[in-house]
C-alpha positions in Angstrom: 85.1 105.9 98.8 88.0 103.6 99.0 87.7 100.0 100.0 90.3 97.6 101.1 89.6 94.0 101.0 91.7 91.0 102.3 93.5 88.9 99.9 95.2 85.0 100.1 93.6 82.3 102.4 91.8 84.0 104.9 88.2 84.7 105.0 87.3 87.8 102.4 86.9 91.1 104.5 86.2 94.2 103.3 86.8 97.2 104.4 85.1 100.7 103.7 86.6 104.6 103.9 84.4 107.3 103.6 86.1 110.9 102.4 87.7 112.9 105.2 87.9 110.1 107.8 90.6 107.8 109.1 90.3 104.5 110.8 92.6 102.1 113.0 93.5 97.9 111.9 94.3 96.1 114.6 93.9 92.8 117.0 91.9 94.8 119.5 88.3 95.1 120.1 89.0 99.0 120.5 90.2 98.5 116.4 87.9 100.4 114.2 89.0 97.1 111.3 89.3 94.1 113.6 92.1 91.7 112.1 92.6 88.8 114.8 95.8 87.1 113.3 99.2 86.8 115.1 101.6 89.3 114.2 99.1 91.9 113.8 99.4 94.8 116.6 96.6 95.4 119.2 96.4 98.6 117.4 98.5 98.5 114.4 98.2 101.3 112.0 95.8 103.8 110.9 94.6 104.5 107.7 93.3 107.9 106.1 91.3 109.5 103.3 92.6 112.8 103.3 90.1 116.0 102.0 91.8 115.7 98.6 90.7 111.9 98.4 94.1 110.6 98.7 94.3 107.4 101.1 97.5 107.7 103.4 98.3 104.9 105.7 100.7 105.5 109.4 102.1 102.7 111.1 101.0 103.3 115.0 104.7 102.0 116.1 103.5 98.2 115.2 105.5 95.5 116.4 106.0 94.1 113.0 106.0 96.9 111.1 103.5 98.0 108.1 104.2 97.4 104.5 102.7 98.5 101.3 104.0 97.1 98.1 106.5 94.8 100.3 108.4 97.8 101.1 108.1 98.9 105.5 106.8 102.1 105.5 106.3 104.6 108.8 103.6 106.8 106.5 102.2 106.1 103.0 100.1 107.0 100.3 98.5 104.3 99.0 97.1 104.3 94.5 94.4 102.1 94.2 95.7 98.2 93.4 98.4 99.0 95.8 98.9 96.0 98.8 98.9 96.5 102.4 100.3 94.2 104.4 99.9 94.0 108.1 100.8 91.5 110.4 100.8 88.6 107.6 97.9 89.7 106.2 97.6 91.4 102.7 94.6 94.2 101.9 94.4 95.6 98.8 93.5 99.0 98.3 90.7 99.8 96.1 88.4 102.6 95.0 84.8 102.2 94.3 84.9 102.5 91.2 87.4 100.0 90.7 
C-alpha cells in the first residue's frame, strides 16, 4: 500500500493507495483526495499504483501544473520519500512499511 501524507503548515492528511487502483487530488467534491487550497485544480491530477506496485502520478491538464521533486511533470513515477506538490501543497509519498 502506498500512502501520501501532507507536509508544511497545513493540517496533516493522509492519504491511502491500495494495489492496482488510481485515484484523483483535487478542489472538487467529485475528487477522490479533497485538497481545498487555491491553486489546486478542481480536478488536478491523478495518481496510480500500477499491478507491479509502482506509484505513477498524471497531471489531468492542471492549471498550475504538478511537480514532484520540484521538477513539473505531465506523468511520473514516484520512489517512496519522493514529494508531490500540487497546487502549493506538498504530499510526500510513502509506502507502508516506511
Amino acid at each position: 500500500m502506498w500512502i501520501l501524507r501532507t507536509t508544511g503548515d497545513l493540517p496533516e492528511k493522509t492519504f491511502r493507495l491500495l494495489p492496482d487502483t488510481f485515484k484523483t487530488i483535487g478542489r472538487a467534491t467529485g475528487a477522490n483526495f479533497i485538497i481545498d487550497e487555491p491553486l489546486v485544480s478542481r480536478v488536478h491530477c491523478r495518481v496510480e499504483v500500477l499491478p507491479s506496485g509502482v506509484l505513477e502520478v498524471t497531471d489531468l491538464n492542471s492549471t498550475n501544473g504538478t511537480f514532484v521533486n520540484g521538477a513539473q511533470v505531465a506523468k511520473a513515477t514516484l520512489a517512496s520519500g519522493d514529494r508531490l506538490t500540487v497546487g502549493r501543497v506538498e504530499l510526500i509519498a510513502l509506502t507502508d512499511v516506511d
